[in-house]
C-alpha positions in Angstrom: 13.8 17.9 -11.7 11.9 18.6 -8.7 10.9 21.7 -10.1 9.8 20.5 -13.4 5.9 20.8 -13.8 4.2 17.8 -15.1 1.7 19.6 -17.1 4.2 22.1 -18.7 6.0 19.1 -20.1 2.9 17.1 -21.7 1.6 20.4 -23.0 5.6 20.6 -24.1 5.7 17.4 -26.1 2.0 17.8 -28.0 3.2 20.7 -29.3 6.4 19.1 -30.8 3.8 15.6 -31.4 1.9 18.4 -33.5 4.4 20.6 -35.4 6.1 16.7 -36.2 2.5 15.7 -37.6 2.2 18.9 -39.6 5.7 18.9 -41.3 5.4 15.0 -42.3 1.8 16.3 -43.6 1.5 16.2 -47.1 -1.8 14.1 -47.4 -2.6 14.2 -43.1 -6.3 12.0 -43.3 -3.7 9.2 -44.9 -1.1 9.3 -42.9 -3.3 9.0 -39.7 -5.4 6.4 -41.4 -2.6 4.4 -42.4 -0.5 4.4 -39.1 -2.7 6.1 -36.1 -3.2 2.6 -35.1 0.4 2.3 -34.2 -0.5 5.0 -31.0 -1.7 1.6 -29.4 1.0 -0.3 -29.7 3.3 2.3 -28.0 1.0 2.6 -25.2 1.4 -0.8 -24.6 5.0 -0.9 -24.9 5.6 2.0 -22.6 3.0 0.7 -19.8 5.0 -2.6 -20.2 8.6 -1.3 -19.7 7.9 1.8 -17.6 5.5 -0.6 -14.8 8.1 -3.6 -14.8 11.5 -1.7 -15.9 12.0 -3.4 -19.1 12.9 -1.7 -22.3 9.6 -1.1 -24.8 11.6 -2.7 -27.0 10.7 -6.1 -25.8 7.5 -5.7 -27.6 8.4 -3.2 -30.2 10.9 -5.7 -31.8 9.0 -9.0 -32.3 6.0 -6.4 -33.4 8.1 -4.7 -36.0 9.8 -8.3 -37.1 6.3 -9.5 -38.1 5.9 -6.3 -40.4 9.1 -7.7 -42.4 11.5 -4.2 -41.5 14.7 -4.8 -41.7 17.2 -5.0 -38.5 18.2 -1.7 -38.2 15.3 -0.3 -39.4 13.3 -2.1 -36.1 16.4 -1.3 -34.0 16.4 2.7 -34.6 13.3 3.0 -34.6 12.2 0.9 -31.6 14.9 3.4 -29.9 13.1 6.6 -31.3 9.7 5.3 -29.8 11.3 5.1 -26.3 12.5 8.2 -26.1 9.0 9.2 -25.8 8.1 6.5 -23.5 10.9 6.2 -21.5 11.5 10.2 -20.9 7.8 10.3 -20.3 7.9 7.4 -17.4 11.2 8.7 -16.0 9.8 11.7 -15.2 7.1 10.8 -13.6 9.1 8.2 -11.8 11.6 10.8 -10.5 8.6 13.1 -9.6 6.6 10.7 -7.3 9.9 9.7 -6.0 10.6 13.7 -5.2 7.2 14.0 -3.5 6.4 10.9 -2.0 9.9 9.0 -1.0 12.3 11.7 -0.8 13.0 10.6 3.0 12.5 7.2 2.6 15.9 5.6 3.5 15.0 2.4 0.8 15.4 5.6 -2.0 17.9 7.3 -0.6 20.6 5.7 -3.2 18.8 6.6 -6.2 20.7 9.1 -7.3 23.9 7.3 -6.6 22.9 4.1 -8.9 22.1 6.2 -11.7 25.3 8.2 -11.3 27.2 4.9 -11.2 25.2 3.3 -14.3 24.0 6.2 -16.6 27.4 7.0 -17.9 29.1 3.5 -18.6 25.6 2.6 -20.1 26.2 5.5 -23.0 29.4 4.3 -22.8 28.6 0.5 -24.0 25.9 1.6 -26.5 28.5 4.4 -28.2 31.4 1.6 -28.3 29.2 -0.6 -30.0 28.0 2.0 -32.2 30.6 3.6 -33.5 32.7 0.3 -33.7 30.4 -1.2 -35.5 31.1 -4.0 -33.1 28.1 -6.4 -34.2 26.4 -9.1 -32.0 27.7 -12.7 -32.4 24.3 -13.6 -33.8 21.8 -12.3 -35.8 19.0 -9.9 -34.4 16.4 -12.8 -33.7 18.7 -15.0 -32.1 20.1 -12.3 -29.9 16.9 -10.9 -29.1 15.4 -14.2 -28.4 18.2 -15.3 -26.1 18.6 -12.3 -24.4 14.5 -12.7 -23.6 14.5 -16.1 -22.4 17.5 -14.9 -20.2 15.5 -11.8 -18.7 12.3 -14.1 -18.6 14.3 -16.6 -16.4 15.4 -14.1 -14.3 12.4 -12.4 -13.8 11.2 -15.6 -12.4 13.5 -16.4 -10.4 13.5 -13.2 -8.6 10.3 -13.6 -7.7 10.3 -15.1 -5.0 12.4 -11.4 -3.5 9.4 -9.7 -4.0 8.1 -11.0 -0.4 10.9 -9.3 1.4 9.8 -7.0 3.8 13.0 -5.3 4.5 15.5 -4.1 1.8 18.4 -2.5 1.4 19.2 1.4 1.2 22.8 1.2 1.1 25.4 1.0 -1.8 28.4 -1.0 -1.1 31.5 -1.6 -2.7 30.7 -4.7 -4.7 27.3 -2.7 -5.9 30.1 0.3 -6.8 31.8 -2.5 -9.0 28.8 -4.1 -10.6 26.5 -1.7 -11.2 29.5 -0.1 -14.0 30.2 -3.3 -15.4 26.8 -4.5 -15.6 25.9 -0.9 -17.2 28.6 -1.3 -19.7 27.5 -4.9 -21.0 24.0 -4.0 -20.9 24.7 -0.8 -23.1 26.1 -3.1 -25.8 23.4 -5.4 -26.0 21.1 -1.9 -26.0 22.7 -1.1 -29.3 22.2 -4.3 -30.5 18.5 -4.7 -29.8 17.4 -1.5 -28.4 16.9 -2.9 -25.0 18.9 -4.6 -22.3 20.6 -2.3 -19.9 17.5 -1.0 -17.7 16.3 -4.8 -17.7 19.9 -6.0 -16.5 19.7 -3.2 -13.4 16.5 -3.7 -12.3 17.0 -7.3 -12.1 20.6 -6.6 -10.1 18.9 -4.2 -7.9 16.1 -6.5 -6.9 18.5 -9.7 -6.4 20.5 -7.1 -4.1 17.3 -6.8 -2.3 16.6 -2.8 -2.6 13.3 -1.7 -3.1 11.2 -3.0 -6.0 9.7 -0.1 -7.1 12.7 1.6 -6.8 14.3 -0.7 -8.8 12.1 0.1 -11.5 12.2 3.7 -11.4 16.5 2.9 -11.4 16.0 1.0 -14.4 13.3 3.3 -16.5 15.3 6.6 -15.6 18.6 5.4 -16.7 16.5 3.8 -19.8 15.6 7.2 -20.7 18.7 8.2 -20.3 20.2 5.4 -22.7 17.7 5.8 -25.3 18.1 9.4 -26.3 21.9 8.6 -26.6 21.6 5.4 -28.9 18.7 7.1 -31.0 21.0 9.9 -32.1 23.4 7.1 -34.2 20.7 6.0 -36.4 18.8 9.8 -36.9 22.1 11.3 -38.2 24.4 8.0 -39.4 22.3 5.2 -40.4 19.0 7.5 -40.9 17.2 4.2 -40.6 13.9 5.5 -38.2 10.7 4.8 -39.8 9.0 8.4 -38.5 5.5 7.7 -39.8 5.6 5.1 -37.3 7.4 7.0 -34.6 5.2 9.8 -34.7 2.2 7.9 -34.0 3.4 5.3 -32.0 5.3 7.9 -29.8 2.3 9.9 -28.4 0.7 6.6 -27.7 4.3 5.5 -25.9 4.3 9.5 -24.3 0.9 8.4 -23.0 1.7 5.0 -21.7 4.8 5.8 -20.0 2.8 8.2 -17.8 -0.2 5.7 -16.8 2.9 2.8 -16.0 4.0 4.5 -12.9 0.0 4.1 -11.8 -0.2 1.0 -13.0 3.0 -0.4 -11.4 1.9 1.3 -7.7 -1.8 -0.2 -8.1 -1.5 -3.6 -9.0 0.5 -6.0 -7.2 4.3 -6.3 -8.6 4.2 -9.8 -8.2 1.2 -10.7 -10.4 2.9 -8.2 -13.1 6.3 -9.8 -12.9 4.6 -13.0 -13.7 2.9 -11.5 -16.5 5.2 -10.0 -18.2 7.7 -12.9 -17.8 5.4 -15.2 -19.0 5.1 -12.8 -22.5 9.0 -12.0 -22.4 9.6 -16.2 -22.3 7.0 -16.6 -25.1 8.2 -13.8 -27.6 11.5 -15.3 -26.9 11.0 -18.7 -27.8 9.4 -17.7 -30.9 12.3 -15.4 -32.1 14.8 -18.6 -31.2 15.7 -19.9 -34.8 14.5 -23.7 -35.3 
């Protein structure tokens, strides 16, 4: 990937953005009227999950709950928007990594963490999948618990952010977690399109390793997770609402690039916080009464 050329790849994915445009096209001025304003909410998405290392489903979800789409309508196609988002963070992730920390000892494991996550995490979400091994609740009571859960974590794991010093090692109780962790947090990924990349960044930092590589951990092997999981509901379910995805896509494509920025820029603290704070709220709110 240290080859890859950044500009190659946006240039890559606008013309695929445009070609998907022009074969959905049958009235264009309507269909951009009717859902260009969706670009905005998968720019906010993507800059939320690709600066903190939570899925973009976190705010996909509640968003497409409020429109009244059904579960795995909001499910397939909150995955189908973070394949833009997601891929488009991961690789800038992996690239400033390549450039910029490729002999800093605190990033040294990186490729090790995804080898030891990236596989067992397909491995949870295709389980589930093909199953049909269904969550013990229904999608808002999951997806709210799971939220307060990641919310009170985030919290609590604040407080690590301070640490001068971190980790650059694996060892052998990492080489046993980080699977099992992987595996779980796959499941709950095909249950509510995000949960695995929150799970490992939140393991990573309690472990004390680096928090921005942490994140970049958690969005790669996010990326990774997505583009597996999508592929259930495009060919079995066929339950991705692609005027949405099309629009809502670019602007994720677009967000998942300024997150890295975003994350390095402002202080990590004052986003955890931030972003906890909104995770606890939308969480509470999905909790039945």
């Amino acid at each position: 990937m240290n080859s890859i050329n950044p500009t190659f790849v946006r240039l890559s994915l606008f013309t695929v953005w445009c070609t998907a445009f022009y074969l959905m096209s049958d009235e264009p001025v309507a269909l951009f009227l009717d859902y260009a304003g969706f670009a905005l909410l998968g720019v906010a998405g993507a800059v939320f999950a690709n600066a903190t290392g939570a899925g973009g489903g976190v705010i996909f979800v509640p968003f497409f709950s409020q429109l009244g789409l059904d579960n795995i309508t909001i499910v397939a196609t909150s995955f189908a928007i973070q394949c833009f988002g997601m891929t488009a963070g991961a690789i800038s992730w992996y690239l400033w990594f390549r450039k910029h920390q490729n002999s800093n000892p605190e990033w040294q494991p990186v490729h090790r963490v995804l080898w030891w996550t990236v596989p067992f995490s397909i491995a949870g979400i295709v389980f589930v999948q093909i199953t049909g091994f269904e969550s013990p609740n229904s999608l808002h009571a999951t997806f709210g618990a799971f939220s307060v859960f990641l919310a009170i974590a985030i919290f609590a794991s604040i407080p690590l952010l301070k640490k001068q010093s971190f980790n650059s090692h694996l060892t052998r109780i990492d080489y046993l977690l980080l699977p099992l962790i992987s595996v779980v947090g796959g499941g709950i990924t095909a249950w509510l399109s995000v949960g695995v990349g929150e799970l490992i960044a939140i393991y990573l930092i309690f472990r004390r390793f680096n928090v921005s590589f942490a994140i970049a951990c958690a969005v790669i092997l996010s990326a990774f997770s997505v583009w597996f999981g999508v592929l259930y509901h495009v060919f079995d379910t066929q339950s991705v609402y692609w005027s949405v995805v099309i629009f809502a896509g670019l602007g994720a494509a677009v967000g998942g690039t300024l997150a890295r920025h975003l994350a390095l820029y402002f202080s990590v603290t004052h986003l955890k916080v931030f972003f906890a704070a909104w995770v606890l709220l939308i969480g509470i709110a999905s909790m039945p009464l």
